[in-house]
C-alpha atoms as one frame of an Amber mdcrd trajectory, in Angstrom:
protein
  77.925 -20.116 -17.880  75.526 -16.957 -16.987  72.774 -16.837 -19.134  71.914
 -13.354 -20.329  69.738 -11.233 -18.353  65.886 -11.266 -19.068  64.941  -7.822
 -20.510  62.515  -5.508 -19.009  62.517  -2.804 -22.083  61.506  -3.307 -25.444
  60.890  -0.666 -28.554  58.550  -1.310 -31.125  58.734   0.823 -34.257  55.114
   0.968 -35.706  54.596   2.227 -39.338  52.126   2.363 -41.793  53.285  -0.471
 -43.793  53.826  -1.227 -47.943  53.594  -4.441 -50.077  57.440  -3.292 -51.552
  60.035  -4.918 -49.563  62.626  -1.959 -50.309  60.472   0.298 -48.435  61.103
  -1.299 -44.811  65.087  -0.491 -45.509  64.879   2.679 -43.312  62.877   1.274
 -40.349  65.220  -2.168 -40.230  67.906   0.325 -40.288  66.743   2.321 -37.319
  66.254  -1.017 -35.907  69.335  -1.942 -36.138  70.750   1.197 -34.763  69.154
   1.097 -31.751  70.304  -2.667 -31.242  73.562  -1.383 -31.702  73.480   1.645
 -29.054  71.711  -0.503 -26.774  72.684  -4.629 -26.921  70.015  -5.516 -24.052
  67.094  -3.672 -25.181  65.372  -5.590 -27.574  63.849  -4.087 -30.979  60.465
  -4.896 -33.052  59.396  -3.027 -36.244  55.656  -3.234 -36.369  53.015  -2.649
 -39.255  49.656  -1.117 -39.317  48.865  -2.595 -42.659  49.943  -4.390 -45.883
  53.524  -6.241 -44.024  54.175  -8.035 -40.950  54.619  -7.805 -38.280  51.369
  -6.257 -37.218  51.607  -4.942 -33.656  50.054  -7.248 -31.885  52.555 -10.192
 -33.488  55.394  -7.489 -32.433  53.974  -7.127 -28.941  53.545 -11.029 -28.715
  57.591 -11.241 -29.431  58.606  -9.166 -26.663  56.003 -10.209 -23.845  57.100
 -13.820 -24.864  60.753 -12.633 -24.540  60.183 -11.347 -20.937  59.771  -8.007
 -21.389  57.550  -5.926 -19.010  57.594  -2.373 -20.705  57.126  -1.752 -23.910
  57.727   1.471 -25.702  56.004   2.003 -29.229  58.153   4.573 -31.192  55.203
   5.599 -34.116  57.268   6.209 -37.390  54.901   8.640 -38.902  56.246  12.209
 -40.193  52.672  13.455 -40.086  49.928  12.845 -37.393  47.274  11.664 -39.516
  44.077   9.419 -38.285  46.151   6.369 -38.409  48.576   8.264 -35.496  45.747
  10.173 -34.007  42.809   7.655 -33.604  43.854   4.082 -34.947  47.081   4.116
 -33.043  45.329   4.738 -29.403  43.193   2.464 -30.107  45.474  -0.582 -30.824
  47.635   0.290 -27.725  44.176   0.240 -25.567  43.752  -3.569 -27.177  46.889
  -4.355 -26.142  46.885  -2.780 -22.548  43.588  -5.261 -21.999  45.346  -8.323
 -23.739  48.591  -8.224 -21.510  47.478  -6.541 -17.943  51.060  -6.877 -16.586
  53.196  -5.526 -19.226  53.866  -1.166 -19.114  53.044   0.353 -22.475  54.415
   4.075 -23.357  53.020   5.294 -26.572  55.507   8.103 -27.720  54.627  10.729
 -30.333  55.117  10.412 -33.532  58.641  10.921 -34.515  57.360  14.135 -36.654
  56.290  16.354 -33.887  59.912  15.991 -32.699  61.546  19.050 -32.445  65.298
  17.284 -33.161  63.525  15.488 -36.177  62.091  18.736 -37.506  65.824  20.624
 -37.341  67.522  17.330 -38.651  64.967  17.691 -41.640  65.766  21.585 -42.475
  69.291  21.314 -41.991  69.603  18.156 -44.709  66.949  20.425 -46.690  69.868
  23.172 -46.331  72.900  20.715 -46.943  71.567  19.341 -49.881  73.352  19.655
 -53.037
């Protein structure tokens, strides 16, 4: 029996966070996209406030799972202070707490172009 290999890439999915439990739907959903288009990468949703995870518990997951690179997705349509300064700021914590693991911090999924057409076009489909 072959045990399964130890992975090297995780994703995190940080958002702001709510007390209502309905509200995490779309994030577990991306979540459990991305598990499905990719089996061996390993996927954490992550809170800044008011649910758990927070990101340091997601982070903790991961680095205990073996993973040495870490990619944190931010889930925020605008880039408001919690993107822009809080954000930096956690992932410079984190850098110091585990020296050996590779963090990316992407940009916020609302300065993507393909987000911002995706947007306009349901905008334009809608009934």
């Amino acid at each position: 029996m072959t045990t399964p290999p130890t992975p090297r890439r995780g994703i995190v999915l940080f958002a702001h966070g709510s007390r209502d439990p309905l509200w995490h739907k779309p994030m577990e959903a991306v979540a459990a996209h991305i598990a499905t288009l990719s089996t061996h990468t390993p996927v954490v949703c992550a809170y800044l406030e008011l649910s758990a995870p927070d990101l340091a518990a997601a982070v903790a997951t991961l680095v205990d799972a073996g993973v040495q690179s870490i990619t944190i997705v931010p889930m925020f349509l605008g880039v408001g202070k919690h993107a822009r300064e809080d954000l930096p700021v956690l992932v410079a914590q984190l850098r110091q707490q585990h020296p050996v693991v590779q963090f990316t911090l992407q940009p916020a999924i609302g300065e993507d172009a393909r987000l911002v057409q995706l947007l306009a076009h349901m905008a334009l489909d809608s009934p």
